[in-house]
C-alpha positions in Angstrom: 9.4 -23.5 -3.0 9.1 -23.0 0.6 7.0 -25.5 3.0 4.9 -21.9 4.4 4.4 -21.1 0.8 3.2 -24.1 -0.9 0.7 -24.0 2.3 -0.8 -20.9 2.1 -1.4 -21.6 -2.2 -3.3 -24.3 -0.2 -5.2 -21.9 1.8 -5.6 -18.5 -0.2 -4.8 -20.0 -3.9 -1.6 -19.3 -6.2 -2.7 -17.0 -8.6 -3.4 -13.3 -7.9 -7.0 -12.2 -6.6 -6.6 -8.9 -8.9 -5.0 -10.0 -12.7 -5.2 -13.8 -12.1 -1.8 -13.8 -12.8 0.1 -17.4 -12.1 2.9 -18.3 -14.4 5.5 -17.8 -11.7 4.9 -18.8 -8.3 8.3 -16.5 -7.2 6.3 -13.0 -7.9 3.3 -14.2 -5.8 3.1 -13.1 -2.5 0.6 -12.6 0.2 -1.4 -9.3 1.1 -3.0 -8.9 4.7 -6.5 -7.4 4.4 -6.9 -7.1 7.9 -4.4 -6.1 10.7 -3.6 -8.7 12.8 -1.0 -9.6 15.6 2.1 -10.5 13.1 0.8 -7.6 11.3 1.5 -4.8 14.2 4.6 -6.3 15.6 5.9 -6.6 12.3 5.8 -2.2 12.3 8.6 -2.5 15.2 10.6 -4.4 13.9 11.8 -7.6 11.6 10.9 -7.2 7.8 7.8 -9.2 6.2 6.8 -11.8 4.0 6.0 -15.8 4.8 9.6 -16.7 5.1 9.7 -14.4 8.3 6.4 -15.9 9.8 6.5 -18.5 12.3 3.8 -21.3 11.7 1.3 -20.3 14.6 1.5 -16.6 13.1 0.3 -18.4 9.4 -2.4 -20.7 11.0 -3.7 -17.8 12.6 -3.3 -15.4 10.1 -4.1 -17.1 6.6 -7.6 -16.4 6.6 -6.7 -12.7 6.7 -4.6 -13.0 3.7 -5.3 -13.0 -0.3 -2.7 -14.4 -2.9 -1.7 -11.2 -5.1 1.3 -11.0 -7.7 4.1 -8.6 -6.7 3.0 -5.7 -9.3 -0.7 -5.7 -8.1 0.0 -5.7 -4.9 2.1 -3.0 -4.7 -0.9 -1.1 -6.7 -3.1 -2.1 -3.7 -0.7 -0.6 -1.0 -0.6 3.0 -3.5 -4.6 3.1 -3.7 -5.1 1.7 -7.3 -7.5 -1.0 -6.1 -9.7 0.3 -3.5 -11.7 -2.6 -3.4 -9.1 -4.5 -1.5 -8.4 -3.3 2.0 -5.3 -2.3 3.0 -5.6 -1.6 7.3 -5.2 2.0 7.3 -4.1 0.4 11.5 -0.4 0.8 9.9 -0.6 4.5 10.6 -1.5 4.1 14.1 1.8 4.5 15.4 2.7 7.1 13.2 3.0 10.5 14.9 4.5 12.6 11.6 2.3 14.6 9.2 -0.7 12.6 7.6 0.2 11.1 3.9 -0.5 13.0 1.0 -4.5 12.8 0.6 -5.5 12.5 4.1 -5.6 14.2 8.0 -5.5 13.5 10.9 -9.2 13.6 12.6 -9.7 14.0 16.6 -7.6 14.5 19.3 -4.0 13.0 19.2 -4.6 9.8 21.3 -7.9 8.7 19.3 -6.9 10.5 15.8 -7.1 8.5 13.0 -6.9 9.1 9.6 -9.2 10.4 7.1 -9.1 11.0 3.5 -9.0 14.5 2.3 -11.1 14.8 -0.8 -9.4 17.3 -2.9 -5.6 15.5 -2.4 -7.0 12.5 -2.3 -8.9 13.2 -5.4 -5.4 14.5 -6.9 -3.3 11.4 -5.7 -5.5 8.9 -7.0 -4.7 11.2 -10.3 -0.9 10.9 -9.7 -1.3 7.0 -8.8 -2.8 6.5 -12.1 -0.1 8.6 -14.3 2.5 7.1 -12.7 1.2 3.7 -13.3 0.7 4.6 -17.4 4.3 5.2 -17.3 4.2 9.1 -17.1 7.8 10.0 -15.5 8.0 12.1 -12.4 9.2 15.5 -14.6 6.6 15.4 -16.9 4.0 14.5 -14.1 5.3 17.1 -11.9 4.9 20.0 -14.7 1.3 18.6 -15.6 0.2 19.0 -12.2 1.6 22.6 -12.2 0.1 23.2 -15.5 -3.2 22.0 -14.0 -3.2 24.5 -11.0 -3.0 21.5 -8.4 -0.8 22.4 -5.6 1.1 20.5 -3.5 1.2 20.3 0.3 3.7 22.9 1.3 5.4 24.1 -1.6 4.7 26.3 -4.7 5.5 23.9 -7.5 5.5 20.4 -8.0 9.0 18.6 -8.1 9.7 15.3 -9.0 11.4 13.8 -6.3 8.4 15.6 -4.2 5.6 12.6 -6.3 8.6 10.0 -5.7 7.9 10.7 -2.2 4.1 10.6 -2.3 4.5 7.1 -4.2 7.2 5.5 -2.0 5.1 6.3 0.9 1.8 3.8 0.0 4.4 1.1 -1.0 
């Protein structure tokens, strides 16, 4: 295990915040619950995770970070655990249309976004199907079956939800 890793168990624990899971220090990793200066020049480039993080970024950015296995955090960036903050900053930049379950709010240089209760309503309902294991074809004909529409079509497709999920991962 890595120097940068072994340091931060130090700092935010080795097990995850969420399940408490800790048999396998490999499918830890570390969730930022605030957005900080690694955090917004990671969006323009250079991937993420500790092996990527110079030591000053660590020191200054460990207190911002919570030890979470790779399953649970992966919920936490799709909305499952909405106790946990995920910094909503890492759609700042982003100048397509909003994410399923939310709009944009004010005018294009100090927009930001908000959640849109009906959608948002309906994606914590596909979050939670898709994480019982309920495949995107069957979802995709519940949710017609239900009357819930989607953004801009008539029917639900599958690769349509794929998209929804991909984009909160």
């Amino acid at each position: 295990m890595s120097k940068k890793k072994n340091y931060l168990f130090d700092k935010c624990g080795d097990k995850c915040k969420v399940c408490g899971y800790n048999n396998c220090s490999r499918a830890l990793e570390f969730h930022h619950i605030k957005e900080t200066e690694y955090t917004i020049n990671r969006r323009s480039g250079g991937g993420g995770g500790v092996e990527n993080m110079t030591w000053p970024d660590i020191r200054k950015d460990y207190p911002y970070m919570i030890t979470m296995c790779s399953n649970c955090h992966k919920e936490v960036h799709a909305g499952l655990h909405p106790e946990i903050p995920v910094p909503e900053e890492r759609w700042k930049d982003y100048t397509g249309r909003p994410p399923y379950g939310y709009l944009w709010e004010g005018k294009r240089e100090k927009r930001k976004l908000v959640k849109k209760k009906e959608e948002y309503e309906n994606l914590q309902f596909i979050l939670a199907e898709i994480k019982s294991g309920t495949s995107y074809g069957k979802l995709s004909n519940r949710l017609d079956k239900l009357g819930i529409k989607p953004q801009r079509a008539k029917k639900w497709h599958p690769m349509t939800i794929w998209n929804i999920i991909k984009k909160w991962e």
